[in-house]
C-alpha positions as CSV (number, residue, x, y, z in Angstrom):
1,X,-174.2,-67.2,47.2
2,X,-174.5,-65.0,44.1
3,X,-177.5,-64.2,42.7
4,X,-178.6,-64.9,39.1
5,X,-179.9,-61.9,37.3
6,X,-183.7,-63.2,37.0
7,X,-183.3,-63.2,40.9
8,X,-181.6,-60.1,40.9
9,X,-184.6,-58.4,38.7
10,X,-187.3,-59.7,40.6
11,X,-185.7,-58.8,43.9
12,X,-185.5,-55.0,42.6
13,X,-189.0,-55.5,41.1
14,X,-190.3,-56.8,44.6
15,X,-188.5,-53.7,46.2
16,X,-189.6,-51.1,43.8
17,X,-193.2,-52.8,44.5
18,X,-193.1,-52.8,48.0
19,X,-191.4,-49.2,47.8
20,X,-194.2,-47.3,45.8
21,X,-196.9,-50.0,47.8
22,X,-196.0,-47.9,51.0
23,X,-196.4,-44.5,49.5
24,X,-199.7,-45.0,48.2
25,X,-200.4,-46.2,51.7
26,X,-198.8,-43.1,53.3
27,X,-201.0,-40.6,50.7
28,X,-203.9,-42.5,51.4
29,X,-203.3,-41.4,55.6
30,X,-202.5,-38.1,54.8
31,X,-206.1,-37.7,52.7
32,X,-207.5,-39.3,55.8
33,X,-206.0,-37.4,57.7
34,X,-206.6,-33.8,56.3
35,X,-210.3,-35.4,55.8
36,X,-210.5,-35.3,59.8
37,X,-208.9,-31.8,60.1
38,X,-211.5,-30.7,57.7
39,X,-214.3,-32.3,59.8
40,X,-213.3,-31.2,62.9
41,X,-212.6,-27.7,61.6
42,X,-216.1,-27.7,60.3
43,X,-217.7,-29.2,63.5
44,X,-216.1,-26.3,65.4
45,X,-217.3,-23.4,62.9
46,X,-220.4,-24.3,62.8
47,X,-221.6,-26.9,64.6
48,X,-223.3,-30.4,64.0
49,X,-222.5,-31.4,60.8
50,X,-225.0,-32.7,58.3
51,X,-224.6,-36.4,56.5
52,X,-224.5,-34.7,53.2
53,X,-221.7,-32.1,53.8
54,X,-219.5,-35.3,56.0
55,X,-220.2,-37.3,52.3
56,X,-219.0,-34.7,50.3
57,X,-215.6,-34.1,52.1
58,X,-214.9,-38.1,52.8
59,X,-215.5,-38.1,48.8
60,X,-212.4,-35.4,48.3
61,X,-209.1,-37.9,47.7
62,X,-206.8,-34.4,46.7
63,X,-204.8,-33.1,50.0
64,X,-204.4,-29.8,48.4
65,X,-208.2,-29.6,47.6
66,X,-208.7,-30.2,51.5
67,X,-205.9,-27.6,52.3
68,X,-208.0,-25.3,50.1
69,X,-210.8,-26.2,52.2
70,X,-209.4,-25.6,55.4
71,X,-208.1,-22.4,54.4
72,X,-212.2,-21.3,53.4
73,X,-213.8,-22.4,56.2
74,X,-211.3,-20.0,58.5
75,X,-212.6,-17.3,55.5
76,X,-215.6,-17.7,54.4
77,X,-219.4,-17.2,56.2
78,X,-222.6,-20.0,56.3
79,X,-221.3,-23.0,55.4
80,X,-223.3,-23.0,52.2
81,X,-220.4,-20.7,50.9
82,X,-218.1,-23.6,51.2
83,X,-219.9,-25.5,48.4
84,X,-220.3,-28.6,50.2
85,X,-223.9,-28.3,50.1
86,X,-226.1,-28.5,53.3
């Protein structure tokens, strides 16, 4: 059975839906992700972390703004130097 063209555009449409549906869903597990790394990193630096400073990083949604993070907290000194607040 051949498919009209309104059924062939809203199959692609569905597809291209569903396509960019699961990247957004992929990025949003990779923030989450790099969010733990950063949390654990943190919890092993310098110890229990504060409900302020956990805020503050579950706020960050940019995985090369957690990189960056990861990358100070192997650098940098008191935690206060991170930015993230206390």
């Amino acid at each position: 059975m051949k498919l009209t063209w309104g059924e062939r555009m809203a199959a692609e449409c569905e597809q291209r839906g569903y396509e960019k549906g699961f990247a957004i869903g992929l990025e949003m597990a990779f923030v989450e992700q790099h969010r733990q790394y950063v949390l654990r990193m943190l919890g092993k630096r310098f110890g229990e972390i504060s409900p302020n400073v956990r805020e503050r990083v579950q706020a960050i949604d940019s995985v090369e703004e957690l990189r960056c993070l990861m990358e100070k907290i192997l650098d940098f000194g008191p935690i206060e130097e991170l930015g993230l607040g206390r």
